[in-house]
N, CA and C atoms as a LAMMPS dump frame, in Angstrom:
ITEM: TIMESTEP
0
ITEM: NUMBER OF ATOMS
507
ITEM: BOX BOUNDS ff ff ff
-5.0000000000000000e+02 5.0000000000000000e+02
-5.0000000000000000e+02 5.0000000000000000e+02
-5.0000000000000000e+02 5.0000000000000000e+02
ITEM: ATOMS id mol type element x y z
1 1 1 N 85.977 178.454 215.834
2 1 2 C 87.376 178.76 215.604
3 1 3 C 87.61 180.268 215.631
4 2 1 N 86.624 181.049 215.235
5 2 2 C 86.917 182.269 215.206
6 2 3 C 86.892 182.765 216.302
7 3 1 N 85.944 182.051 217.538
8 3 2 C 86.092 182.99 218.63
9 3 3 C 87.183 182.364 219.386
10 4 1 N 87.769 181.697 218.954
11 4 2 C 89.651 180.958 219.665
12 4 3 C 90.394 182.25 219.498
13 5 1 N 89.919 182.284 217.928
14 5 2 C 91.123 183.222 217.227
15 5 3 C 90.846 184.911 217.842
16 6 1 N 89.598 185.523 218.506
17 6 2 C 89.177 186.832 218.514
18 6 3 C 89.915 187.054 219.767
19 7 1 N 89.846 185.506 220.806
20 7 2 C 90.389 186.038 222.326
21 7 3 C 91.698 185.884 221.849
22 8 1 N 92.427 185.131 221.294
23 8 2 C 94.282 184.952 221.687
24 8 3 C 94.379 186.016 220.437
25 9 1 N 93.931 186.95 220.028
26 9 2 C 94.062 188.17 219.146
27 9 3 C 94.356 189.373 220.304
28 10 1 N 93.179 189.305 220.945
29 10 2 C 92.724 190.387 222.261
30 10 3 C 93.851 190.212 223.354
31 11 1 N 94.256 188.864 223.439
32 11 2 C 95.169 188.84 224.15
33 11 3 C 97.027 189.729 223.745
34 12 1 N 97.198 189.166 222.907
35 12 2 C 98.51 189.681 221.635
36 12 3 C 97.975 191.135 221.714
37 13 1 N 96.727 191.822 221.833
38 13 2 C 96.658 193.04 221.615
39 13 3 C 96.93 193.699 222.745
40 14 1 N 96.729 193.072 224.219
41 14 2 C 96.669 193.454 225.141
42 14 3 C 98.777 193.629 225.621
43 15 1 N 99.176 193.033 224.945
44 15 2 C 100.612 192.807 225.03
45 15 3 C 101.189 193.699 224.464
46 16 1 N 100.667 194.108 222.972
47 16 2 C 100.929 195.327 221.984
48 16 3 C 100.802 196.711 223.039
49 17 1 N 99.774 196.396 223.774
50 17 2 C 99.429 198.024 224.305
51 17 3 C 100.585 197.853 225.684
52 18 1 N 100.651 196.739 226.337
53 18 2 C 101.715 197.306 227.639
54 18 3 C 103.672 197.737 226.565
55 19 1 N 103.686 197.327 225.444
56 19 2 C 104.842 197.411 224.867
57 19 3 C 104.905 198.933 224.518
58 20 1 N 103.513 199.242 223.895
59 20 2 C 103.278 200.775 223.62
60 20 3 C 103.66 201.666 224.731
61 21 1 N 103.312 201.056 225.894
62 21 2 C 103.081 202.201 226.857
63 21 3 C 104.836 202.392 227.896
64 22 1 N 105.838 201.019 227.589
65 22 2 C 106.741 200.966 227.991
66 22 3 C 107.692 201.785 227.357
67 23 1 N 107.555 201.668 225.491
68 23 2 C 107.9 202.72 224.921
69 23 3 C 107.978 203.878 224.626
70 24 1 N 106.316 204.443 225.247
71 24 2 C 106.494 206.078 225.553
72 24 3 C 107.205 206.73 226.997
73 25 1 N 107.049 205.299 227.565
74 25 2 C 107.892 205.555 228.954
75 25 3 C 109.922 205.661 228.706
76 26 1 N 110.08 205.18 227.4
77 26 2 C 111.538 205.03 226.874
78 26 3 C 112.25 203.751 227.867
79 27 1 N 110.927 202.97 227.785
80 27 2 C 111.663 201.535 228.526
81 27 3 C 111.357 200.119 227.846
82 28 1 N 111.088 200.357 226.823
83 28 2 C 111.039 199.117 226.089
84 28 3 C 111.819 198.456 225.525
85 29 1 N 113.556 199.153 225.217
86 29 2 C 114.526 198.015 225.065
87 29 3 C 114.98 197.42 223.82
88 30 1 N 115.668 197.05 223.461
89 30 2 C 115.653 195.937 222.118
90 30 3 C 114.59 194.514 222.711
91 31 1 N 112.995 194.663 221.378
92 31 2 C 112.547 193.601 221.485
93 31 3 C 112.466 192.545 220.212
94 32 1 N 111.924 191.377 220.78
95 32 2 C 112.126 190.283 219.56
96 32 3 C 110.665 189.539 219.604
97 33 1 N 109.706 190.487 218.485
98 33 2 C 108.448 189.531 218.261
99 33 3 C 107.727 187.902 217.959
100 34 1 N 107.225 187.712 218.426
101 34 2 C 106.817 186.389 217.921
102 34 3 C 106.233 186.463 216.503
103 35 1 N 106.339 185.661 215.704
104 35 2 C 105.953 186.277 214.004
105 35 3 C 104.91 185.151 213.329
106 36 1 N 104.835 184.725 214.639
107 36 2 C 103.507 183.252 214.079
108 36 3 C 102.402 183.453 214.445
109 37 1 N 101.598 183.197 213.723
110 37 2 C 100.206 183.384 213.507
111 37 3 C 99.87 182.849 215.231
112 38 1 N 98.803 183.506 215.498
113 38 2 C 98.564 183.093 217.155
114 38 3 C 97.638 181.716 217.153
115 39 1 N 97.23 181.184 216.235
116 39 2 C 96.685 179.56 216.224
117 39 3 C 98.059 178.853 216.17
118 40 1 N 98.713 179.033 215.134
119 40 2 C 99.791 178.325 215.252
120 40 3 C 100.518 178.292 216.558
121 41 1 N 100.56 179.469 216.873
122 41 2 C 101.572 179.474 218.154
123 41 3 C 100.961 178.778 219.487
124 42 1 N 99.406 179.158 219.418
125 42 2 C 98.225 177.907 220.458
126 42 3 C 98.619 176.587 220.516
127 43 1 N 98.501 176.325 219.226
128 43 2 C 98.655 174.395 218.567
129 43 3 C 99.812 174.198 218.934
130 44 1 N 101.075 175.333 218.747
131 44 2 C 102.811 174.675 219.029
132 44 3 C 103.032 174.78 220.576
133 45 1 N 102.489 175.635 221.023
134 45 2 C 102.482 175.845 222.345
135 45 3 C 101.965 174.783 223.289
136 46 1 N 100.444 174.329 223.038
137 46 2 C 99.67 172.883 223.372
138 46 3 C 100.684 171.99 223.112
139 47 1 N 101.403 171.26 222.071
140 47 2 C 101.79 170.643 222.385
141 47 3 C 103.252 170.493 222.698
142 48 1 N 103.793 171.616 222.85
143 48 2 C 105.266 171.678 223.333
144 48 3 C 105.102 171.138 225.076
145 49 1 N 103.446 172.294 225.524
146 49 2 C 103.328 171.824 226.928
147 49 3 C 103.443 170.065 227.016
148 50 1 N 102.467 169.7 226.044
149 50 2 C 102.56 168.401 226.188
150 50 3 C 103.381 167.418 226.433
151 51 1 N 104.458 168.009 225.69
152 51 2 C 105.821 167.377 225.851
153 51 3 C 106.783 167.703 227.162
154 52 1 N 106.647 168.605 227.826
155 52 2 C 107.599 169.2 228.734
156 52 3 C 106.679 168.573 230.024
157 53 1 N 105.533 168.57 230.158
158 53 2 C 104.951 167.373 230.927
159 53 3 C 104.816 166.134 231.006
160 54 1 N 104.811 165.489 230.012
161 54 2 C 105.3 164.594 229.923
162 54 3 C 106.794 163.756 230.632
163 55 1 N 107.665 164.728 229.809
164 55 2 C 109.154 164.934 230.495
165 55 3 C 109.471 164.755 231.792
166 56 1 N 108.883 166.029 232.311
167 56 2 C 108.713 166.514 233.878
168 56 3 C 108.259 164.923 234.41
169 57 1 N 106.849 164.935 234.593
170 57 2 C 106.368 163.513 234.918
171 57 3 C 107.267 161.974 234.939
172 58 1 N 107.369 161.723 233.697
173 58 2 C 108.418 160.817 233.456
174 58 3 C 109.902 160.814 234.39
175 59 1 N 110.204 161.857 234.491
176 59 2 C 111.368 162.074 235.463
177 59 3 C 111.467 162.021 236.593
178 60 1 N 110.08 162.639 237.301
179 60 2 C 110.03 162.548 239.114
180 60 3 C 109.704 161.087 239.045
181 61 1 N 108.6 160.199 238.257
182 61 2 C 109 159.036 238.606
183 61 3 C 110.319 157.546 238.082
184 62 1 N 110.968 158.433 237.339
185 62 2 C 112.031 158.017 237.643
186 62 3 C 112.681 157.927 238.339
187 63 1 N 113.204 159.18 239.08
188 63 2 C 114.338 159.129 239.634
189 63 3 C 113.261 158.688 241.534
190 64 1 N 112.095 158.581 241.413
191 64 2 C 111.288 158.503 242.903
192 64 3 C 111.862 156.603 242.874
193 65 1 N 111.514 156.298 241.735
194 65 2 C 112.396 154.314 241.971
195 65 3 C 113.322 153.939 241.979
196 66 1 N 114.081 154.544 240.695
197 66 2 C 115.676 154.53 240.825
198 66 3 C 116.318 155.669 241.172
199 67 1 N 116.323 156.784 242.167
200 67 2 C 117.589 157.147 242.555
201 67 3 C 118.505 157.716 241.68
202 68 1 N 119.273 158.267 242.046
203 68 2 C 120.348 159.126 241.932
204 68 3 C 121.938 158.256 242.039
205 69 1 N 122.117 157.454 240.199
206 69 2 C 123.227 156.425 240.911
207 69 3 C 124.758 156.813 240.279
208 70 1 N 124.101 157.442 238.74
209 70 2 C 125.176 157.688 238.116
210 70 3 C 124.981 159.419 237.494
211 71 1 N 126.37 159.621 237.302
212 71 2 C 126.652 161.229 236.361
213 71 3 C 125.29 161.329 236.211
214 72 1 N 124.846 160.631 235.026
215 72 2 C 123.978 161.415 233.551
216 72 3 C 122.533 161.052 234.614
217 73 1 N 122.475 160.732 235.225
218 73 2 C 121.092 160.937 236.587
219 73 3 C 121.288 162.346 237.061
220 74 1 N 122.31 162.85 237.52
221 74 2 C 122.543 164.252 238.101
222 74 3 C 122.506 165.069 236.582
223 75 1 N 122.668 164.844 235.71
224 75 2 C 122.537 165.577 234.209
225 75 3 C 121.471 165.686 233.762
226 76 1 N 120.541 164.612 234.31
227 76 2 C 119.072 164.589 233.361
228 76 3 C 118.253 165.41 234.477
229 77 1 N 118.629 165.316 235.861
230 77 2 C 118.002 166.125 236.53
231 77 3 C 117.752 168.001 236.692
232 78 1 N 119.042 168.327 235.87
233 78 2 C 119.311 169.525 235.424
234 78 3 C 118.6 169.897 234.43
235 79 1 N 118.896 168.921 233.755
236 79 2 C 117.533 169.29 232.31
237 79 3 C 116.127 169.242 232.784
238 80 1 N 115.742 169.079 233.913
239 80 2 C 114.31 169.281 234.602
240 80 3 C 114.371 170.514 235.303
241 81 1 N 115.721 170.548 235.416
242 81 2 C 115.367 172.067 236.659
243 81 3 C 115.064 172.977 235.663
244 82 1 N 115.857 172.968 234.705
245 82 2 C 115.733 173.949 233.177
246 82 3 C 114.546 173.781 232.503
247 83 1 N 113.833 173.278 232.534
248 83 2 C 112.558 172.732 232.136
249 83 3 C 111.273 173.371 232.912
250 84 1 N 111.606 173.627 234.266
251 84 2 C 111.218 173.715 235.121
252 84 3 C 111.092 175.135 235.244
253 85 1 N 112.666 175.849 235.376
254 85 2 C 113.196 177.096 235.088
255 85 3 C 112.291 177.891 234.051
256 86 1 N 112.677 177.218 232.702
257 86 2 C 111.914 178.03 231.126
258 86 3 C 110.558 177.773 231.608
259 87 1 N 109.793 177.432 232.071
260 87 2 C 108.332 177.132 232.309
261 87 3 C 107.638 178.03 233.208
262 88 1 N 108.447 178.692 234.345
263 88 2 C 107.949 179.235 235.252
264 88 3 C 108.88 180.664 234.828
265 89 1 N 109.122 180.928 233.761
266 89 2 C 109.689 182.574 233.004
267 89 3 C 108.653 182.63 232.514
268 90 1 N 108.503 181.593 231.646
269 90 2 C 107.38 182.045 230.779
270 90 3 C 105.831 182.779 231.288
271 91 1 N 105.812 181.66 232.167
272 91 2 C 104.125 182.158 232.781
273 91 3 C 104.675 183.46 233.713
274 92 1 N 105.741 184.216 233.978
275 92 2 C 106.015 185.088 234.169
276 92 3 C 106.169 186.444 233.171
277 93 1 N 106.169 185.843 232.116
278 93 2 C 106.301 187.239 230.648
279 93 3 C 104.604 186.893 230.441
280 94 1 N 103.712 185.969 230.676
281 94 2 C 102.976 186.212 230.665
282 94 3 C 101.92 187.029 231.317
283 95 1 N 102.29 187.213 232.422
284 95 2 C 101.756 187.84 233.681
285 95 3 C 102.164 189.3 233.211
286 96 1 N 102.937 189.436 233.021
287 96 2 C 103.405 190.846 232.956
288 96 3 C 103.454 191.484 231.376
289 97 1 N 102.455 190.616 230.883
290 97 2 C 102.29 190.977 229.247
291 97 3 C 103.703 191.009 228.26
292 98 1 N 104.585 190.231 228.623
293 98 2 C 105.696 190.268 227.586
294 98 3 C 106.226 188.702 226.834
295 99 1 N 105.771 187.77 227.085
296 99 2 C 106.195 186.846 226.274
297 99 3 C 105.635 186.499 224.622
298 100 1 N 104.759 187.362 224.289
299 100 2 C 105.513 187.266 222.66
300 100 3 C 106.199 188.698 221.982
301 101 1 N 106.348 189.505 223.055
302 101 2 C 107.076 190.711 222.65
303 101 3 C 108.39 191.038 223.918
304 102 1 N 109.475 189.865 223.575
305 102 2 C 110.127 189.836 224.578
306 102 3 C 111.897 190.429 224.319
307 103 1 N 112.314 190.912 225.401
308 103 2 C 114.425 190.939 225.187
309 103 3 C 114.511 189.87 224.416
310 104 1 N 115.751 189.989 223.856
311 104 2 C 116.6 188.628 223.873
312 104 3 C 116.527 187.62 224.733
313 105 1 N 117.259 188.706 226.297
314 105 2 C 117.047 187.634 227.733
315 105 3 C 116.198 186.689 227.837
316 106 1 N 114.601 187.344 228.044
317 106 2 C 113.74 186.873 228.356
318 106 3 C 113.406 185.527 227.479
319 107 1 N 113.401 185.877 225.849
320 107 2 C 112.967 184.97 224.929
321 107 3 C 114.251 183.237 225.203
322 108 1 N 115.332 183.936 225.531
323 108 2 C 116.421 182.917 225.978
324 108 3 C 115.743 182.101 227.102
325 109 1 N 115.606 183 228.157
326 109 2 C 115.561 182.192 229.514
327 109 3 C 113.793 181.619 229
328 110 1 N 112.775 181.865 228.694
329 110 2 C 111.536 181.788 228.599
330 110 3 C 111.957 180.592 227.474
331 111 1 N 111.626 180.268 226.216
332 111 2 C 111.495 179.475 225.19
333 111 3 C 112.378 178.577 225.336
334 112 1 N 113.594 179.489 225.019
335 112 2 C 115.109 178.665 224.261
336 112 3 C 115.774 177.521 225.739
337 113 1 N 115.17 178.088 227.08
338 113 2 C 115.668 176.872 228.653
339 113 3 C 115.078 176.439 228.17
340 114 1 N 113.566 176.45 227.901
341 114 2 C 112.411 175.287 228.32
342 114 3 C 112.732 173.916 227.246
343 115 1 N 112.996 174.88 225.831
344 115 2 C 113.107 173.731 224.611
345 115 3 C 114.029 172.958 224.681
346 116 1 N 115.468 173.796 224.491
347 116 2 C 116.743 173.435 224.232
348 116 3 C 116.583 172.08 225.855
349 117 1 N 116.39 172.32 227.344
350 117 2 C 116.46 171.167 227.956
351 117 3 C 115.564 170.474 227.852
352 118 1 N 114.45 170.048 227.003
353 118 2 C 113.596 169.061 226.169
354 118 3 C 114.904 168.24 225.872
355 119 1 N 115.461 168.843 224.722
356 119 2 C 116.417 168.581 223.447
357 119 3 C 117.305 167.718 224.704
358 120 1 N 117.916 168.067 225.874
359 120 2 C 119.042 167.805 226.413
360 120 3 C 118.504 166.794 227.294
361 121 1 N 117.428 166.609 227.887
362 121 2 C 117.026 165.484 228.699
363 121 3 C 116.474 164.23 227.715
364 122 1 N 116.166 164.569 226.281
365 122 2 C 115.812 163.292 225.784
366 122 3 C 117.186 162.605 224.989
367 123 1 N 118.169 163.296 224.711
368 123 2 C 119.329 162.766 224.668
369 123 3 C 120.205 162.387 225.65
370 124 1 N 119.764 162.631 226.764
371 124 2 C 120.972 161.752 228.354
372 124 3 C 119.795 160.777 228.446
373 125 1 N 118.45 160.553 228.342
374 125 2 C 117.457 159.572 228.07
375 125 3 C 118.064 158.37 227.374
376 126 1 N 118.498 158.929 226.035
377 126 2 C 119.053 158.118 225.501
378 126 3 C 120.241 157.57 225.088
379 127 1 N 121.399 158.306 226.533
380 127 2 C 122.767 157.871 226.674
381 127 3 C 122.342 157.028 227.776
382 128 1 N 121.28 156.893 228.509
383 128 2 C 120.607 156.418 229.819
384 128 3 C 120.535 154.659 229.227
385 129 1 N 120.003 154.7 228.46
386 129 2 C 119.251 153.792 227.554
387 129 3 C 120.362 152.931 226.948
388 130 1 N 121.862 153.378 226.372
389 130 2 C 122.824 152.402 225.959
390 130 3 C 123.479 152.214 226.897
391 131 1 N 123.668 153.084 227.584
392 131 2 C 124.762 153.007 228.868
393 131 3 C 124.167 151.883 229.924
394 132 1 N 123.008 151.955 230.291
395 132 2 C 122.684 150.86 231.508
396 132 3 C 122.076 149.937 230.828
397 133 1 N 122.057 148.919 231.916
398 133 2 C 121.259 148.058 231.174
399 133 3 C 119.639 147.492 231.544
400 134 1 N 119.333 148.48 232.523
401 134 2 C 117.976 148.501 232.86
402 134 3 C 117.146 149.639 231.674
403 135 1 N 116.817 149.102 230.709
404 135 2 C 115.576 150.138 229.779
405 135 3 C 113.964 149.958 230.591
406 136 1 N 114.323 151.346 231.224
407 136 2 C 112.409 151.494 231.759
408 136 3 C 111.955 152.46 231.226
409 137 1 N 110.541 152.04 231.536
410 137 2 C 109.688 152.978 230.415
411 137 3 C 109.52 154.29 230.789
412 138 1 N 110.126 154.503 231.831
413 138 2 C 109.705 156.314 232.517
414 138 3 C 110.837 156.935 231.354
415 139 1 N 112.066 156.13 231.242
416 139 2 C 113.567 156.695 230.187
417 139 3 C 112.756 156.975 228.72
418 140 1 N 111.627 155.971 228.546
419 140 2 C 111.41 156.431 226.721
420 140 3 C 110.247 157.638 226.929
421 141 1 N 109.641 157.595 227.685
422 141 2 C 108.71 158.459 227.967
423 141 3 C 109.664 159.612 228.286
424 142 1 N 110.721 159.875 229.178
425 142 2 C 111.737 161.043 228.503
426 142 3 C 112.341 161.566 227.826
427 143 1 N 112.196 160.764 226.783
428 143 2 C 112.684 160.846 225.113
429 143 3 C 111.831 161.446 224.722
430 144 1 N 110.65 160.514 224.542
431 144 2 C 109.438 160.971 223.562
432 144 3 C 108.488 162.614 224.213
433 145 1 N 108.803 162.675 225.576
434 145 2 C 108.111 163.859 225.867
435 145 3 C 109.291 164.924 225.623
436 146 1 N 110.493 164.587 225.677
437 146 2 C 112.103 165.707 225.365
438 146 3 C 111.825 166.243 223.814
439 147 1 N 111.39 165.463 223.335
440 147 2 C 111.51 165.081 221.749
441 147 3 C 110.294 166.052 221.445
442 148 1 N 109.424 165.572 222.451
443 148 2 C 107.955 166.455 221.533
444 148 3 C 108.218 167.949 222.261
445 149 1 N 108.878 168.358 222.839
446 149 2 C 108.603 169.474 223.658
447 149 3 C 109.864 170.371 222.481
448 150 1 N 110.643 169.54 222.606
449 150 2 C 112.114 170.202 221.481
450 150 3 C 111.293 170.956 220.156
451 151 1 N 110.639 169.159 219.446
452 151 2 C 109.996 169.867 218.132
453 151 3 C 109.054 170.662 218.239
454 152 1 N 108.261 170.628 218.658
455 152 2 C 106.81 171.735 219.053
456 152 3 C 107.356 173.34 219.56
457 153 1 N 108.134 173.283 220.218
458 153 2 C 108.853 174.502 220.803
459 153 3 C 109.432 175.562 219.952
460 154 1 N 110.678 174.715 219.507
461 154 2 C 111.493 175.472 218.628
462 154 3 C 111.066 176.127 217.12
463 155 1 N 109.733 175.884 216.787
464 155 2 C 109.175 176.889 215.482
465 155 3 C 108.947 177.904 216.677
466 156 1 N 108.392 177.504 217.678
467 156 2 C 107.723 179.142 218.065
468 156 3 C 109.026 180.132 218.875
469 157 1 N 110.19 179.503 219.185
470 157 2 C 111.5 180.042 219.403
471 157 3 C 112.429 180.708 218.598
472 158 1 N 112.078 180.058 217.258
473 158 2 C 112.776 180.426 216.269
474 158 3 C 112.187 181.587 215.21
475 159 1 N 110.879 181.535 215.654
476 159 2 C 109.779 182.344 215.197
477 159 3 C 110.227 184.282 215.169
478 160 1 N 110.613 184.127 216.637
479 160 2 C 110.867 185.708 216.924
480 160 3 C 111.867 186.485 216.017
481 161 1 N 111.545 187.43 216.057
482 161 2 C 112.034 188.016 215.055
483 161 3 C 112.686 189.851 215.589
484 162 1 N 114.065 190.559 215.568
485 162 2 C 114.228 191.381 216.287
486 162 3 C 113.684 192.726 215.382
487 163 1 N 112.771 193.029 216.765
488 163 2 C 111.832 194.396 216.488
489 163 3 C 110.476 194.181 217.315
490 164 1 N 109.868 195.666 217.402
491 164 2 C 108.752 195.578 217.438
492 164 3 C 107.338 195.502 216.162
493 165 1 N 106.97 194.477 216.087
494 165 2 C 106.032 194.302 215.097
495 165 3 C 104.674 194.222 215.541
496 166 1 N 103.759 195.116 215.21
497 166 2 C 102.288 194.476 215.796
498 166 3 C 101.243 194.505 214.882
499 167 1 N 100.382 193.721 215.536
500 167 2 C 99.496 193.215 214.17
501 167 3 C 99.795 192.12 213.886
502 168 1 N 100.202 191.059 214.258
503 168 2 C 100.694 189.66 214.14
504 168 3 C 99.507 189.115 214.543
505 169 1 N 98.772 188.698 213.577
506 169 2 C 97.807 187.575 214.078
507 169 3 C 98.549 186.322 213.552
């Protein structure tokens, strides 16, 4: 456990130093730290992925059998692009050393897309679910992966905190 904890330390440190160096450059901005312990944020992170794959999955084979018939089909598909969207920011603030020391923007488009359309595809899941009357299992599996990606997500979304703080293990 400790050597989990020494690399995603080294890592957070390695993020601390490109923030340092943006700031002596006078380009670092209003930022908003992540304030959770970096296991925690591993474990919420693991399984937020879990959930947003899930999601994802569940959805291409949905809509690959049934099609595109009603509204909340073109609605739930949005909540994948957003899903899709927050997923591919993120591994972008990662690349460039800023997703746990991020803007507002970034922490918006990065966390708050990816979660918040969790939150929004497992509830048209389950307007999906009263509204028709075909219940298939790819629809609960978009619930339950919307659902786990929402809860798992949003501690580490809600986590940030505005400033630069370092030393956050």
């Amino acid at each position: 456990m400790s050597k989990i904890k020494e690399v995603l330390h080294e890592k957070r440190k390695i993020t601390e130093e490109h923030i340092k160096q943006l700031q002596q450059e006078g380009k670092q901005g209003i930022r908003y730290t992540a304030m959770m312990p970096d296991i925690t944020f591993l474990v919420l992170g693991l399984l937020s992925d879990v959930g947003w794959i899930i999601h994802l999955v569940a959805g291409i084979i949905y809509f690959c059998k049934n099609g595109f018939h009603y509204v909340s089909d073109y609605i739930s598909l949005i909540a994948l692009i957003g899903i899709i969207f927050g997923i591919a920011y993120i591994i972008y603030l990662n690349k460039i050393h800023e997703k746990e020391i991020a803007t507002k923007l970034q922490k918006d488009f990065s966390f708050g897309v990816t979660v918040y359309s969790g939150l929004a595809g497992a509830v048209i899941g389950i307007f999906q679910i009263i509204t028709h009357t075909n219940i298939s299992s790819e629809l609960v599996w978009i619930i339950l992966g919307g659902f786990l990606n929402f809860a798992s997500g949003l501690p580490i979304y809600l986590s940030f905190k505005k400033g630069i703080f370092y030393g956050v293990k």
